[in-house]
N, C-alpha and C positions, 0 to 999 in steps of 0.2 A: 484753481479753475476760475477763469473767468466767469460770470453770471452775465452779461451784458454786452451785446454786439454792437459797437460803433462805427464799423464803416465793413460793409459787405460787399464783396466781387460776385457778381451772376456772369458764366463764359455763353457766349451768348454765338452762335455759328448759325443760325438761320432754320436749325430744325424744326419741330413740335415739340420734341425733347427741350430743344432747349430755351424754348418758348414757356414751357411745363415750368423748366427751373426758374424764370424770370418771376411766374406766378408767387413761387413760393418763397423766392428771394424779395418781393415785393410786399408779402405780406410781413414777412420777418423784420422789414427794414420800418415797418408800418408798426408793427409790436413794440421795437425798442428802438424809433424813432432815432435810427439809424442813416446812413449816409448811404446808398447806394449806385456801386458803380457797375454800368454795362459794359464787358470788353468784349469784344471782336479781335481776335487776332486772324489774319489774313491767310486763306490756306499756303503752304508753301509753290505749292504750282505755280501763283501768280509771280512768284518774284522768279521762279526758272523761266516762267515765259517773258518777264518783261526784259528779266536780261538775256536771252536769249534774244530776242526781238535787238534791242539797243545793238549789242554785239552784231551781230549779225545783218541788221540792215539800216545801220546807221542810226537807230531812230534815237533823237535830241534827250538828254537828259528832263527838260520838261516836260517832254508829252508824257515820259514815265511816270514822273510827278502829277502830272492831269490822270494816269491814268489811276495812280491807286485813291488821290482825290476821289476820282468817279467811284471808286469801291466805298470808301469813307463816305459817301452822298448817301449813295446805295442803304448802307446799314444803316445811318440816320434815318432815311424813307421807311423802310422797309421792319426795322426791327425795334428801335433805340424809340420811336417816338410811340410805337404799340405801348413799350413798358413804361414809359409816362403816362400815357394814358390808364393805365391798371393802377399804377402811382395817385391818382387821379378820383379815382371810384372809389364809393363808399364800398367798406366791405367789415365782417364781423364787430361792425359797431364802432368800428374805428373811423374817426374821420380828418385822418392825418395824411398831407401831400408828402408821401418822402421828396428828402435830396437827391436827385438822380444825374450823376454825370456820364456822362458817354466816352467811349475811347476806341479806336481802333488804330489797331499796331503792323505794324512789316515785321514777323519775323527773322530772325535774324539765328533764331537757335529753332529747336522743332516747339509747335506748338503746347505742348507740355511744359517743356521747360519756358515758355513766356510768361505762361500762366502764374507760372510758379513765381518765376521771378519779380512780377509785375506784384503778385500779391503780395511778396516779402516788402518789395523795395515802398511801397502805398500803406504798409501797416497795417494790410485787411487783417479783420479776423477773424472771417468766414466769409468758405468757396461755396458758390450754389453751381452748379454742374449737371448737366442734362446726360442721362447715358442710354443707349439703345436694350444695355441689358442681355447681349449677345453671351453666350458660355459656350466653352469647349472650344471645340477645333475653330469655329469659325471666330472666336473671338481672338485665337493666338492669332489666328493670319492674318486679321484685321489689324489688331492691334485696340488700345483702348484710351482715348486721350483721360475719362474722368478714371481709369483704374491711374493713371502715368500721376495724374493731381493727387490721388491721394495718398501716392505712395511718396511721395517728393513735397509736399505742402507745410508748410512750418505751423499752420492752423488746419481748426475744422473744416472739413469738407461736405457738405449735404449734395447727395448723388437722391439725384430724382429721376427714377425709372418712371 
């Protein structure tokens, strides 16, 4: 068993939840002054509509590119520079800046499987993973992207209800 986490994945989708996980992925990386990385992977809707859009009414290869840009801005603004700033803050005594790089990906397979593979192919060695915590019936129909990471992760995963 490893003892020591040197570079950590927090999946970071815009929730509280997953907002929650950055927390605790922050503080961990602050413990064992640790690497950590924010990923965004894009919902798949965006990429049905932008190739649906492209198809369909001609629009240019680059404005698709401006358009997932704009997403990648987006999460920069909005989520990536919160958990810098948490990175940032003193907190349990600790007064250490983690490493914090940023990432946001196109899907290409469903988001489970990015996660997954992004943390194999990066060496993480621990997922921090925001979950809503749904059971039963409504969780089958929904589905569960941090149940999908933990069953498929080749590391630890820390599910932060």
């Amino acid at each position: 068993m490893k003892e020591k986490f040197s570079k950590i994945l927090v999946a970071i989708d815009g929730s509280k939840k997953s907002m929650d996980a950055a927390e605790y992925a922050v503080a961990i990386a602050k413990k064992y002054n640790a690497a950590l990385i924010a990923l965004h992977v894009l919902p798949e809707e965006i990429m049905y509509h932008t190739e649906f859009n492209r198809v369909n009414a001609d629009t240019p290869i680059t404005s698709i590119k401006g358009i997932l840009e704009s997403y990648r801005l987006e999460a920069e603004e909005k989520w990536f520079n919160k958990i810098r700033q948490m990175g940032k803050e003193k907190g349990n005594g600790i007064d250490t800046t983690i490493n914090l790089s940023s990432d946001v990906i196109v899907p290409n397979k469903s988001i489970i499987a990015e996660i997954v593979d992004y943390a194999e192919n990066n060496n993480i060695d621990l997922i921090v993973i925001g979950t809503r915590g749904r059971s039963g019936v409504r969780r089958l129909s929904l589905g569960s992207v941090a149940s999908g990471v933990v069953t498929y992760a080749h590391c630890p995963v820390l599910v932060i209800k």
